[in-house]
MMTF fields as JSON, N, C-alpha, C and O atoms, coordinates in Angstrom:
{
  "mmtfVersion": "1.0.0",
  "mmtfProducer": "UNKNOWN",
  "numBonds": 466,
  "numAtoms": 468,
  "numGroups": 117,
  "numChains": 1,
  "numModels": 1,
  "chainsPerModel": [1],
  "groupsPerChain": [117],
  "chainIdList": ["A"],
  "bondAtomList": [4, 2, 8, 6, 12, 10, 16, 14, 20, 18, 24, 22, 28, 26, 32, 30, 36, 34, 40, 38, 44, 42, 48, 46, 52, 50, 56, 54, 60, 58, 64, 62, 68, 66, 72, 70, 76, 74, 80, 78, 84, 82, 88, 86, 92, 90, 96, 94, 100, 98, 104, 102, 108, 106, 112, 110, 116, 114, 120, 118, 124, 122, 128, 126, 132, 130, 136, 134, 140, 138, 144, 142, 148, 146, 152, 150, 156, 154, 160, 158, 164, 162, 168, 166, 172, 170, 176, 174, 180, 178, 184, 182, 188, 186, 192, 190, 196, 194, 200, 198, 204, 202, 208, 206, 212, 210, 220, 218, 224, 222, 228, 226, 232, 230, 236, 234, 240, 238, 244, 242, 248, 246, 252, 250, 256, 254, 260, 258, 264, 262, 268, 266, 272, 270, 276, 274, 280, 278, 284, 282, 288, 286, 292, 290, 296, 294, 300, 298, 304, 302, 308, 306, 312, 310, 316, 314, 320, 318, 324, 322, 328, 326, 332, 330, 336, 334, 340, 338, 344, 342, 348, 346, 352, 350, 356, 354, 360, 358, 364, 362, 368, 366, 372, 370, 376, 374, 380, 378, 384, 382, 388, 386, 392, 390, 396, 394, 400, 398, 404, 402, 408, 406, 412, 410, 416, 414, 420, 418, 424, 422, 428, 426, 432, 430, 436, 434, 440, 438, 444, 442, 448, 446, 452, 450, 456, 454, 460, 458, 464, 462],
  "bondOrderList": [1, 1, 1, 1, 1, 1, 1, 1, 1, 1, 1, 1, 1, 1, 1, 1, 1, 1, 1, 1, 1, 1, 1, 1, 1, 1, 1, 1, 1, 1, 1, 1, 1, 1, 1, 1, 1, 1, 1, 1, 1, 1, 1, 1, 1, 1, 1, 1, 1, 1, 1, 1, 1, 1, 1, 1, 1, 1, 1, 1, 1, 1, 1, 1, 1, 1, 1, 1, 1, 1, 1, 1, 1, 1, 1, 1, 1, 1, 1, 1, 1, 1, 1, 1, 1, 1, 1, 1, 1, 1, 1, 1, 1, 1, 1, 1, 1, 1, 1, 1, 1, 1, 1, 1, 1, 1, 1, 1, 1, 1, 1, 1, 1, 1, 1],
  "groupList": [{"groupName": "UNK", "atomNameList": ["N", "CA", "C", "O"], "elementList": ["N", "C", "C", "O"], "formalChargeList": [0, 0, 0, 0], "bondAtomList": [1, 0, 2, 1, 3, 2], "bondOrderList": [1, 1, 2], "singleLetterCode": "X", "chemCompType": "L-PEPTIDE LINKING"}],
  "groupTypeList": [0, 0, 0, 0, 0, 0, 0, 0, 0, 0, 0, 0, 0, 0, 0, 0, 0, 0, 0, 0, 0, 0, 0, 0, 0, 0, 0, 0, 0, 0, 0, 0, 0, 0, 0, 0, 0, 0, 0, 0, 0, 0, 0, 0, 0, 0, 0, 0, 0, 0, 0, 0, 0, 0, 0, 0, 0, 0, 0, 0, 0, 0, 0, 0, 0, 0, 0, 0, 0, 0, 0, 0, 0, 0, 0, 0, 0, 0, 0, 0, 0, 0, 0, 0, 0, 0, 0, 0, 0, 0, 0, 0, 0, 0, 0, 0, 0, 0, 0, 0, 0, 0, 0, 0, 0, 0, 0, 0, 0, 0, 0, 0, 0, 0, 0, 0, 0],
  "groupIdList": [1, 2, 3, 4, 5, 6, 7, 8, 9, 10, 11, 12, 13, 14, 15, 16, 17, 18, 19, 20, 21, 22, 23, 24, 25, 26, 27, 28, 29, 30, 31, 32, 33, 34, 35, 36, 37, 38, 39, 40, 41, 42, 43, 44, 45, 46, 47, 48, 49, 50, 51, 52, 53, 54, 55, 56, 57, 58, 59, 60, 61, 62, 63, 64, 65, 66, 67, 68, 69, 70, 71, 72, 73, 74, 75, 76, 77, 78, 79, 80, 81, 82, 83, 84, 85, 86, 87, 88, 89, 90, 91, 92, 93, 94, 95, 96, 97, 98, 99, 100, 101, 102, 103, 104, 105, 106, 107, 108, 109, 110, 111, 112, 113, 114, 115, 116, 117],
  "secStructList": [7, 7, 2, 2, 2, 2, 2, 2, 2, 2, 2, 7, 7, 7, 7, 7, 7, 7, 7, 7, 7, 7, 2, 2, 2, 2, 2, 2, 2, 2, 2, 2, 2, 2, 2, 2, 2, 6, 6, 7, 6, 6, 7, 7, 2, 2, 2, 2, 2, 2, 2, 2, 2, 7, 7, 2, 2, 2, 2, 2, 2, 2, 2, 2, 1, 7, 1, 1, 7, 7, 1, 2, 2, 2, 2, 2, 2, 2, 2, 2, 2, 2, 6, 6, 6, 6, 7, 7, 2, 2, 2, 2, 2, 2, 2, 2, 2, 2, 2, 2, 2, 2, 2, 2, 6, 1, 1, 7, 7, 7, 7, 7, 7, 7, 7, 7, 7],
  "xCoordList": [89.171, 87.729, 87.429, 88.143, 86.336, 86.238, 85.801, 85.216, 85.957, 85.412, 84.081, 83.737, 82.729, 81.559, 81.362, 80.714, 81.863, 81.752, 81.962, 81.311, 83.235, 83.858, 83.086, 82.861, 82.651, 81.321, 79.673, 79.056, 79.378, 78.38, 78.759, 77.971, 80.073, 80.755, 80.539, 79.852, 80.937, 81.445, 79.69, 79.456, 78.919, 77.36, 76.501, 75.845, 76.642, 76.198, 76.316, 77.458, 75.145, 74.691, 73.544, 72.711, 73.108, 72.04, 70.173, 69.713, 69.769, 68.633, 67.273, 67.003, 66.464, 64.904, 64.865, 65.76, 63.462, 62.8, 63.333, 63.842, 63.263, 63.699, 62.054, 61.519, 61.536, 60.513, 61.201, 62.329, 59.429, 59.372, 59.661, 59.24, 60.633, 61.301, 60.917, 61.126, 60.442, 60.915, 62.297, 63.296, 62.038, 63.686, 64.759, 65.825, 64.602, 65.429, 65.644, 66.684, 64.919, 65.286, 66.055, 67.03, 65.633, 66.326, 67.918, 68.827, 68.146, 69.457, 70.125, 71.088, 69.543, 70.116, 70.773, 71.953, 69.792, 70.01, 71.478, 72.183, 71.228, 72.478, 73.988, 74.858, 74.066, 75.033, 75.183, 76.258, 74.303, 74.376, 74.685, 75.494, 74.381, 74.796, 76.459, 77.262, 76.603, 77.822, 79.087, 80.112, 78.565, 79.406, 79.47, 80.469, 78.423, 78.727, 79.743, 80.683, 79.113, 80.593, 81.798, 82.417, 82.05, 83.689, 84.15, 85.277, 83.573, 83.893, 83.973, 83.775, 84.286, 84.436, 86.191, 87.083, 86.31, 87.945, 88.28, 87.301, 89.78, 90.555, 89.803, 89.785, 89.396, 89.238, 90.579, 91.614, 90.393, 91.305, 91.008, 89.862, 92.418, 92.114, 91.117, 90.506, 90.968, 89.612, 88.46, 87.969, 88.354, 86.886, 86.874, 85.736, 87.791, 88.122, 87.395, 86.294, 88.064, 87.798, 86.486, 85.91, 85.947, 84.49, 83.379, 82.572, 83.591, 82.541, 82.767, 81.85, 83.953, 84.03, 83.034, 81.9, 83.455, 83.091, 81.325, 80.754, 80.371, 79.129, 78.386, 77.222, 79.619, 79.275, 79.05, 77.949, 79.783, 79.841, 78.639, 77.94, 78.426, 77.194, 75.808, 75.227, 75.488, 74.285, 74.228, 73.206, 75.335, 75.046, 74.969, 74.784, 75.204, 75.432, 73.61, 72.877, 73.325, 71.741, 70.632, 69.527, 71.665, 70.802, 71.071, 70.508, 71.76, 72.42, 71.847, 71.718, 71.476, 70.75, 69.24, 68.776, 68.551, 67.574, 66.89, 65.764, 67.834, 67.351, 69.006, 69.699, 69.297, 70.756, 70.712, 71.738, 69.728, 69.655, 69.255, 68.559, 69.929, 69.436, 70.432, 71.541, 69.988, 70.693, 71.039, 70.327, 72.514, 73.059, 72.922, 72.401, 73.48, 73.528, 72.08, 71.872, 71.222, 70.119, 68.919, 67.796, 69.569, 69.02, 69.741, 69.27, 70.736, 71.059, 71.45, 71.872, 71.433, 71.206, 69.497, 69.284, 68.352, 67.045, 67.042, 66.506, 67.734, 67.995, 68.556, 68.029, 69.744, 70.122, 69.034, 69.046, 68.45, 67.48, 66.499, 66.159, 65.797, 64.535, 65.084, 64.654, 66.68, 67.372, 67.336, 67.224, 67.451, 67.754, 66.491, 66.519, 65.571, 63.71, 63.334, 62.434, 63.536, 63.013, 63.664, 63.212, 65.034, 65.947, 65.656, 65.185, 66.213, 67.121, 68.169, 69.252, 68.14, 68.74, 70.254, 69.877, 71.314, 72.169, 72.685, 73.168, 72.462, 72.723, 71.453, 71.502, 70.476, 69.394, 69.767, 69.891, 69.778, 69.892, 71.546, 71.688, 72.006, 73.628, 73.475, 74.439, 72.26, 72.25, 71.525, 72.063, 70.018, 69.534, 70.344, 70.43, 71.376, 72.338, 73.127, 73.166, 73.732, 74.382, 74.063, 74.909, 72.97, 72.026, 71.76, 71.844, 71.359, 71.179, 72.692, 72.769, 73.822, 75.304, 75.476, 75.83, 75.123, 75.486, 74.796, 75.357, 73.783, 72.589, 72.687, 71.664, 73.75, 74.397, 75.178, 74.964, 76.219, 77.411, 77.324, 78.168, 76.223, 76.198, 75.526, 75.664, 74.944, 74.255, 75.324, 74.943, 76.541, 77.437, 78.122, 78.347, 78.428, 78.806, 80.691, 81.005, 81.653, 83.218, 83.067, 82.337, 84.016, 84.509, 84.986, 86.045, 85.304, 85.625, 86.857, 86.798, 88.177, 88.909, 89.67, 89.989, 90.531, 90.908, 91.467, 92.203, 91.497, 91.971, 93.869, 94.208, 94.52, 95.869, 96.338, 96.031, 97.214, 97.81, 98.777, 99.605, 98.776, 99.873, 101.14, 102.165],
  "yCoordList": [-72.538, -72.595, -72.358, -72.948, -71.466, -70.992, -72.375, -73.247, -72.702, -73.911, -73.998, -75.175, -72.888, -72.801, -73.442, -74.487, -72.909, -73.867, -75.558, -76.5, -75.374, -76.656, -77.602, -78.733, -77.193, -78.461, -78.817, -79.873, -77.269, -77.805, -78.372, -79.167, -78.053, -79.423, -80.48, -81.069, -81.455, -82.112, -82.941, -84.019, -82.23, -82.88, -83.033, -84.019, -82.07, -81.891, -83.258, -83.654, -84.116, -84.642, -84.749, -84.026, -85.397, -86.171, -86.26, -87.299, -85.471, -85.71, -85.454, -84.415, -85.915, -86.122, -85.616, -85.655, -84.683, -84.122, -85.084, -86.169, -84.835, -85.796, -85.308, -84.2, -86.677, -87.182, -85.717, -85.431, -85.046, -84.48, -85.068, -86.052, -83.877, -84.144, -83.034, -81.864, -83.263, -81.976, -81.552, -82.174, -80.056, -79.493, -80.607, -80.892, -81.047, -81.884, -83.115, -83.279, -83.531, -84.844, -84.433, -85.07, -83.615, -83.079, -82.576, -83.042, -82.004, -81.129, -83.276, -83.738, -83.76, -84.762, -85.735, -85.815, -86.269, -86.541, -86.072, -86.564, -84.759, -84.362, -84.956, -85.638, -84.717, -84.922, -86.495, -86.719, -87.587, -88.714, -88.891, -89.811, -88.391, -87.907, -87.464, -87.723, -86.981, -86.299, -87.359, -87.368, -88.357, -89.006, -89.524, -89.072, -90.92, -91.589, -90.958, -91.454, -89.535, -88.898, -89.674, -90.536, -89.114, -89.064, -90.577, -90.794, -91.524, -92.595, -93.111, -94.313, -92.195, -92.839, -93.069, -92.508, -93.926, -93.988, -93.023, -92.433, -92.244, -92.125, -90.188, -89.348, -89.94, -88.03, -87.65, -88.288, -86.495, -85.515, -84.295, -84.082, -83.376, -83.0, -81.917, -81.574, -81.333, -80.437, -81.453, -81.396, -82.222, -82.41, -83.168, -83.536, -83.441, -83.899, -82.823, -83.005, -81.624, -80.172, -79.643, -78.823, -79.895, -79.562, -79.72, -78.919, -81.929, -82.694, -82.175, -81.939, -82.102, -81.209, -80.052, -80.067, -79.275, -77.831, -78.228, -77.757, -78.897, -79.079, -79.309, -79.44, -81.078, -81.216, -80.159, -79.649, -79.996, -78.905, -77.859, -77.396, -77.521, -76.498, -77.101, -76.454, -78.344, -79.255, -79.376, -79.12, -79.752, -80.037, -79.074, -79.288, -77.884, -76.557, -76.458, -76.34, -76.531, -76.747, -77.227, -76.842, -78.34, -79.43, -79.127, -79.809, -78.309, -78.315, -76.749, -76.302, -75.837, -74.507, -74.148, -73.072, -75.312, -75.326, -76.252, -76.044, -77.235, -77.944, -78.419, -79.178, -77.306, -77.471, -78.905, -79.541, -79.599, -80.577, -82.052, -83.014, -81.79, -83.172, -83.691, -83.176, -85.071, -86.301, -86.986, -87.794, -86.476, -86.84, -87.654, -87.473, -89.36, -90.121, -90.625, -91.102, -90.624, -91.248, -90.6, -91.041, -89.269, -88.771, -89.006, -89.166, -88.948, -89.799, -90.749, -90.901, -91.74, -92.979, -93.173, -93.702, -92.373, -92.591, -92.06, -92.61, -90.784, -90.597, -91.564, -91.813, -92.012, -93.085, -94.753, -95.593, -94.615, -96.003, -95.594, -96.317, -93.853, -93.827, -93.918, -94.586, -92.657, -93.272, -94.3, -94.309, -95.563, -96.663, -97.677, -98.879, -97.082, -97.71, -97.02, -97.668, -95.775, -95.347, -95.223, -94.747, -96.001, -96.001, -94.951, -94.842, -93.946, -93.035, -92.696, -93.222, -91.946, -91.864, -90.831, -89.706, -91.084, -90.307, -89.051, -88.058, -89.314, -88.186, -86.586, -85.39, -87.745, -86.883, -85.54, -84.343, -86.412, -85.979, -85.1, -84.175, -85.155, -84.325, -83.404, -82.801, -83.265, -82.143, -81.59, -80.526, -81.792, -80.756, -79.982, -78.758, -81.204, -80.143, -79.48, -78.359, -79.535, -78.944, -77.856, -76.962, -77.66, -76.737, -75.861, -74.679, -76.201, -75.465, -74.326, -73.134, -75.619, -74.599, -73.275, -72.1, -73.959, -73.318, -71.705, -70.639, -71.944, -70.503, -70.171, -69.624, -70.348, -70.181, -68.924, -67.729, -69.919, -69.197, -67.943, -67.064, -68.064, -67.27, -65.694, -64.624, -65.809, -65.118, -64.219, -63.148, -64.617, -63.87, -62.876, -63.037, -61.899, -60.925, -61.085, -61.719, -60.816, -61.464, -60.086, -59.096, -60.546, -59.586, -58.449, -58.94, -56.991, -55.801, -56.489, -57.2, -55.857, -55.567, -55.26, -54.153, -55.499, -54.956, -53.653, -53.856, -52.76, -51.462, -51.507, -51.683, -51.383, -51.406, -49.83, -48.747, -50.242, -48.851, -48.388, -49.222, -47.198, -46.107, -46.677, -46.002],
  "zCoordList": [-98.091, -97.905, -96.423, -95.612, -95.929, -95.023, -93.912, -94.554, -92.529, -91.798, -91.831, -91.721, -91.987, -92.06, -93.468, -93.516, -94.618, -96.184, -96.285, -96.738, -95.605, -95.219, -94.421, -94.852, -93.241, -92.485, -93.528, -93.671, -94.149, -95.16, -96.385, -96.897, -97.094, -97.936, -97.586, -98.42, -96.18, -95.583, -95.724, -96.269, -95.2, -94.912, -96.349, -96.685, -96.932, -98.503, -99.215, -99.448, -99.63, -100.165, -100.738, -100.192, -101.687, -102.554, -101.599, -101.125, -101.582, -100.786, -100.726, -101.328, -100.309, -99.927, -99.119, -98.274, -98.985, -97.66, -96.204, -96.485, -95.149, -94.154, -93.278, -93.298, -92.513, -92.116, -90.653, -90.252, -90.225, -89.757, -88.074, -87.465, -87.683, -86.204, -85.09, -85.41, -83.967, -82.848, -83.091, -83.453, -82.728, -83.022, -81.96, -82.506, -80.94, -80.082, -81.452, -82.091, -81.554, -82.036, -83.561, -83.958, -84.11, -85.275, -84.824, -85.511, -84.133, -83.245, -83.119, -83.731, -82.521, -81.921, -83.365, -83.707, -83.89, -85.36, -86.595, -87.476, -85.825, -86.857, -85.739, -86.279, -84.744, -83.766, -84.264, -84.82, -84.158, -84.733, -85.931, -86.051, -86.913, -88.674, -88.735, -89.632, -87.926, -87.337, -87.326, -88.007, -86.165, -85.283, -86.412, -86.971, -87.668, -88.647, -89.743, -90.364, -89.725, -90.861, -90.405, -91.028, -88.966, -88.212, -88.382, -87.936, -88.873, -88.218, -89.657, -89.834, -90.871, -91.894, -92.107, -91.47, -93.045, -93.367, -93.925, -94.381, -94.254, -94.936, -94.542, -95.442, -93.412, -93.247, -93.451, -93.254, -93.883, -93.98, -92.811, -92.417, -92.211, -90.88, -90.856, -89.844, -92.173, -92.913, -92.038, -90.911, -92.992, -92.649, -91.09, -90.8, -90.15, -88.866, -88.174, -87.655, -88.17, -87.67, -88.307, -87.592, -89.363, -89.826, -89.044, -88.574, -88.959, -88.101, -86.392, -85.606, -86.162, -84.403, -84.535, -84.057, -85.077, -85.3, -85.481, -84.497, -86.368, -86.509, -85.832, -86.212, -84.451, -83.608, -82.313, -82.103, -81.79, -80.734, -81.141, -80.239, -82.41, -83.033, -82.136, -81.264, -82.537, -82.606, -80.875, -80.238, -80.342, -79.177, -77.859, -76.661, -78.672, -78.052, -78.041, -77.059, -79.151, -79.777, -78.49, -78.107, -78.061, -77.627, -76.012, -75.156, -75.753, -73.846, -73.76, -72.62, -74.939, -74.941, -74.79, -74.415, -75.174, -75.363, -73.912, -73.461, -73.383, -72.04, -71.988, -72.665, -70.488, -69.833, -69.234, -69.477, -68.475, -67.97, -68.875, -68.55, -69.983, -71.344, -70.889, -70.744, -70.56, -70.678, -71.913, -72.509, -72.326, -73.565, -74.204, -75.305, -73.641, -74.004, -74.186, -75.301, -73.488, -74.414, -75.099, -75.342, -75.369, -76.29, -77.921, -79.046, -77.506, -78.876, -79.213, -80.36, -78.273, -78.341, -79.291, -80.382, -78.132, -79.354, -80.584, -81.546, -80.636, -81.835, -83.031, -84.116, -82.506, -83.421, -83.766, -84.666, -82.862, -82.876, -83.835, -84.771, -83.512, -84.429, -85.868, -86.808, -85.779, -87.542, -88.221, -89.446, -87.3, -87.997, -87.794, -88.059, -87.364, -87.699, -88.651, -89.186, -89.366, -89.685, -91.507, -92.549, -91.076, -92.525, -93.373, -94.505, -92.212, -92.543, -93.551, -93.295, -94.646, -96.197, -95.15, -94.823, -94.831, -94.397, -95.086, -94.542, -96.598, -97.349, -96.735, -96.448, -96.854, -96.788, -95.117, -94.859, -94.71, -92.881, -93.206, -92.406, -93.589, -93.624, -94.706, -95.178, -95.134, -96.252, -95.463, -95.157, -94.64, -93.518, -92.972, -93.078, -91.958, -91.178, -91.85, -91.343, -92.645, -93.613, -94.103, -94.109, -94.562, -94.902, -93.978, -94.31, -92.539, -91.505, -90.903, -90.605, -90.96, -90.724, -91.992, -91.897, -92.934, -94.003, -93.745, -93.489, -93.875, -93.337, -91.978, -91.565, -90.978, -89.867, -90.668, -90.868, -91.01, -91.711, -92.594, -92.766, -93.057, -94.095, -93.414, -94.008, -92.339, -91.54, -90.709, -90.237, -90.546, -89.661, -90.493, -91.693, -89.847, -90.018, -90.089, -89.082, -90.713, -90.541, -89.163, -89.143, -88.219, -87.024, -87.027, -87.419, -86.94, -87.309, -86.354, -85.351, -87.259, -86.78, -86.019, -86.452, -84.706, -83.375, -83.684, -84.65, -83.461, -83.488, -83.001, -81.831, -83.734, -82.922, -82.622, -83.12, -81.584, -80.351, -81.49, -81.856, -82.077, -82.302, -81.975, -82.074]
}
């Protein structure tokens, strides 16, 4: 299974619309959605390398859009508004999920290197 299938496997769950976000706080959200995946028991190195791979996506997201974001407490609020706002996790990992997925699906596979005679 390709690593792009594999991170929206990984997030793919059961879900409800998710309560409307600025793209920052949405980008941030999933990085937090993220970290709770990683920190479950019993990963396999698939889905280890999935949640890296989603992460680094999101936060690429989040350092592209304002180079000068102060990480940590942006998702630090992120994680606070999640958990005022009881946040369905399925819900929020099927967004991002959804979002890699239509990443993935959008790329083109790489042409070939040409080899020397």
């Amino acid at each position: 299974m390709p690593l792009t299938l594999l991170i929206a496997a990984t997030l793919a769950q059961a879900a409800a619309p998710a309560a409307r976000l600025t793209p920052e706080q949405a980008d941030a959200r999933c990085v937090v959605i993220l970290g709770f995946i990683n920190q479950q028991p019993n990963q396999t190195p698939q889905r280890i390398e999935a949640v890296r791979t989603g992460t680094a996506y999101y936060m690429g997201k989040l350092r592209g859009r304002n180079p000068r974001i102060a990480l940590a407490p942006t998702l630090d609020a992120a994680a606070q508004l999640a958990q005022a706002q009881k946040v369905n996790v399925g819900t929020e990992s099927q967004r991002c999920g959804q979002e890699l997925t239509d990443i993935a699906a959008s790329q083109k596979p790489a042409a070939p290197t040409p080899r020397k005679p």
